[in-house]
N, C-alpha and C positions, 0 to 999 in steps of 0.2 A: 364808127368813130369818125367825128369831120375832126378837119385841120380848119383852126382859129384863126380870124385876124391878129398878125401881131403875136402869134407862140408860137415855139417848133416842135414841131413833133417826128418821132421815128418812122423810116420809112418800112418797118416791117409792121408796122400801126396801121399805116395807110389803107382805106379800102380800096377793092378792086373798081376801076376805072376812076378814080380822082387823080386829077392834076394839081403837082406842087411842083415847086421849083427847090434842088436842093441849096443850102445852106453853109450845109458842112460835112466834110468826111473825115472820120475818126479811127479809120483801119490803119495796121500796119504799115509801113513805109513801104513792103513789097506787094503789097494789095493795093494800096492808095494811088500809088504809082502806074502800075495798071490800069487802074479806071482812068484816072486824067489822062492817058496817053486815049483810052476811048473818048474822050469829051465830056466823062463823068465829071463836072470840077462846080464849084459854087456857085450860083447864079443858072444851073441848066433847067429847063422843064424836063419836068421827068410824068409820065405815066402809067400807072401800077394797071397792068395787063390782066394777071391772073395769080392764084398760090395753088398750088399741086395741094392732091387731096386731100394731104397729112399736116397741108401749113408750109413744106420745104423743099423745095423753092419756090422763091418768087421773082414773076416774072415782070420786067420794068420795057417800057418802051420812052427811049431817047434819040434824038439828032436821026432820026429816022430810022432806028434798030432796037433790035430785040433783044435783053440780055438777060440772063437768069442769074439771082444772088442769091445765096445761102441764105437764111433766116437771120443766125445773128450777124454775116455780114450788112445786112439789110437793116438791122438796130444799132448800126454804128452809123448809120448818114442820116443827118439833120437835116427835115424839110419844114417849107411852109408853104403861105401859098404866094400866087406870084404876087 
């Protein structure tokens, strides 16, 4: 599945090695919060690394780190592309 000029899509959508920039994060205030303290916040590029064998986790490369997100926290952040 590509990410569209001009739509958003989920980032547990995303295939492995595409760059999008997210959009929007839709987690919980105690999750949401966390990530923006990482530089997770709107406007970042984000790079989809890999998904574990079963699909969960998946793993994102940002601001120069590696981070792994649960599957559906991963279908709560809005990407597109840059």
């Amino acid at each position: 599945m590509r990410v569209m000029s001009g739509q958003f899509q989920l980032l547990s959508e995303v295939p492995v090695g595409a760059a999008v920039v997210v959009k929007e994060v839709n987690l919980p205030p105690e999750t949401r919060t966390r990530l923006m303290e990482l530089g997770l916040v709107a406007g970042t590029p984000v790079e989809v690394v890999r998904f574990a064998p079963l699909g969960d986790p998946v793993e994102i490369k940002f601001r120069g780190s590696h981070l792994t997100l649960r599957r559906h926290e991963a279908a709560q952040i809005r990407v597109g592309l840059k």
